[in-house]
Structure formats: structure tokens, C-alpha cells
C-alpha positions as CSV (number, residue, x, y, z in Angstrom):
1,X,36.4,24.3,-44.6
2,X,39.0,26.6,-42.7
3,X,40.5,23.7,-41.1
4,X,40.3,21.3,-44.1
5,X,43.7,21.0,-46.2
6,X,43.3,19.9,-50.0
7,X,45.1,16.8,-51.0
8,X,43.4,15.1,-54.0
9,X,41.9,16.3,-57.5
10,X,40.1,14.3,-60.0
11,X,37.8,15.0,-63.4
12,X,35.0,12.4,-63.3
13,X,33.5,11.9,-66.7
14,X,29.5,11.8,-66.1
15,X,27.7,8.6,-68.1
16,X,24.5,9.4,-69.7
17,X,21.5,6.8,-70.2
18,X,20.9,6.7,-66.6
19,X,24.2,4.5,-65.8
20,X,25.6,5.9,-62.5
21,X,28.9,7.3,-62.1
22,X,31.2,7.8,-58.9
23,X,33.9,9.1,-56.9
24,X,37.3,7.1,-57.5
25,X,37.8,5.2,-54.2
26,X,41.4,4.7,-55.1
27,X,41.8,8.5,-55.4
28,X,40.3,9.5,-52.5
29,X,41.4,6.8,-50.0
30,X,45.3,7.1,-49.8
31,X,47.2,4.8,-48.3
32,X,49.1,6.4,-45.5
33,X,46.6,9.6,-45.9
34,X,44.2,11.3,-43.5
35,X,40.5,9.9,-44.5
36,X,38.6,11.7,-46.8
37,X,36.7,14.5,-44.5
38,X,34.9,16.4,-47.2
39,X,34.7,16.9,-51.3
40,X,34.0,19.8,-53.6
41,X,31.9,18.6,-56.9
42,X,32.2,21.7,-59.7
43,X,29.8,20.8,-62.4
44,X,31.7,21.0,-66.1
45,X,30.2,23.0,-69.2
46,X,28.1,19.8,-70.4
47,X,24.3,18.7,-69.7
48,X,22.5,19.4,-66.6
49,X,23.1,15.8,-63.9
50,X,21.4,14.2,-61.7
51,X,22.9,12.9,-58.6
52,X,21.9,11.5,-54.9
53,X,24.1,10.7,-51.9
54,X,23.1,6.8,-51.3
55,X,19.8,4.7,-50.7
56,X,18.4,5.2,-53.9
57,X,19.7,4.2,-57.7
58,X,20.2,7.3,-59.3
59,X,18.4,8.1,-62.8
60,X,18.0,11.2,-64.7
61,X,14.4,11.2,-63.2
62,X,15.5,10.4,-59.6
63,X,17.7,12.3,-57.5
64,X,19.1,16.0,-57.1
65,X,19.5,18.6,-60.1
66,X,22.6,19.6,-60.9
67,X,23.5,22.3,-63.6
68,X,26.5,23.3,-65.4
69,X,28.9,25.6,-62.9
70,X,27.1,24.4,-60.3
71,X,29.0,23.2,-56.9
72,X,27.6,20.5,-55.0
73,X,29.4,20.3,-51.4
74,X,30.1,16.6,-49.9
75,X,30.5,16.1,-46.0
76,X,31.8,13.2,-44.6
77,X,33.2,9.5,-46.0
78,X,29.8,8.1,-46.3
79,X,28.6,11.2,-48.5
80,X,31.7,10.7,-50.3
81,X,31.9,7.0,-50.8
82,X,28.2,7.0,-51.5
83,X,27.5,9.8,-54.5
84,X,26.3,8.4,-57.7
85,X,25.4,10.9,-60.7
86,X,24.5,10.4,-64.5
87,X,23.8,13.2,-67.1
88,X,20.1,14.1,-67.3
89,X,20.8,14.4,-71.3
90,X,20.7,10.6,-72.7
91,X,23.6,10.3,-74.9
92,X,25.3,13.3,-73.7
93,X,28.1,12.8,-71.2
94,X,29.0,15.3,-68.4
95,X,31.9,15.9,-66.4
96,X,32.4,16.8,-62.7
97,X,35.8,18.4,-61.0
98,X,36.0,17.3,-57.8
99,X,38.7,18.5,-54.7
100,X,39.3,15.8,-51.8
101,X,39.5,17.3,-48.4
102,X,41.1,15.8,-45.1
């Protein structure tokens, strides 16, 4: 990500009970910005997630495994526009930090 510059942050809270959380389009998509080129996901200190990258509904039995400290790389709009994750732990909600990159 050498040529990447940083120009947004968010904290996503992650929903438990298999409803899907995302990306905030109206953080990442700036008026008058670059497009989105790339994200960096850092997984909080909460319950392990689950989380896939489009074409499937995401569910604490379906998708990839994330863990606490984990970093889960995004590349591309679609990637970015497209990631759904809930927290593998029913009624125990997660958080992701997540850096925008153009």
C-alpha cells in the first residue's frame, strides 16, 4: 500500500445473531474524494466474526473467521462496498477499526 494515502477512519460496531454488518458507504465514498482503492479491517477485543466479501449472506456458520487482533485486508470498491460480518458469539457484539485508502 506504498502508493495508497489514508483518508478515512471508522469503528464499525459488529451485530451478533447472525444480522450482517457493513462498511459506511457515506464514509468511504466522499464527495469530491479519490474512490475508495483499498481498506484495512483491525478486529477489536470482542468475540471472534464471521465475515465474506459478497455473493453469499453472511452468518456466524457461513463465511471467513475472524479473531480478535486480527487484520483482514480489502482490495478494491467492490470488496469494499460488498463486506458483510456479524459476531460468531450470539448476543455478543464485536467491533472492527477500519482505515479507507485511495
Amino acid at each position: 500500500m506504498s502508493d495508497l494515502t489514508a483518508y478515512a477512519f471508522e469503528t464499525v460496531t459488529v451485530a451478533s445473531a447472525n444480522v450482517a454488518s457493513s462498511l459506511s458507504k457515506e464514509v468511504y465514498e466522499i464527495e469530491g474524494q479519490l474512490p475508495v482503492k483499498a481498506a484495512t479491517i483491525t478486529i477489536g477485543t470482542g468475540p471472534r466474526i464471521s465475515y465474506i466479501f459478497g455473493g453469499v449472506t453472511v452468518g456466524s456458520a457461513t463465511g471467513h473467521i475472524g479473531s480478535p487482533f486480527g487484520v483482514i485486508p480489502l482490495e478494491g470498491h467492490q470488496q469494499v462496498r460488498d463486506f458483510r460480518t456479524t459476531s460468531i458469539s450470539s448476543g455478543t457484539a464485536g467491533s472492527i477499526m477500519v482505515t479507507y485508502w485511495h
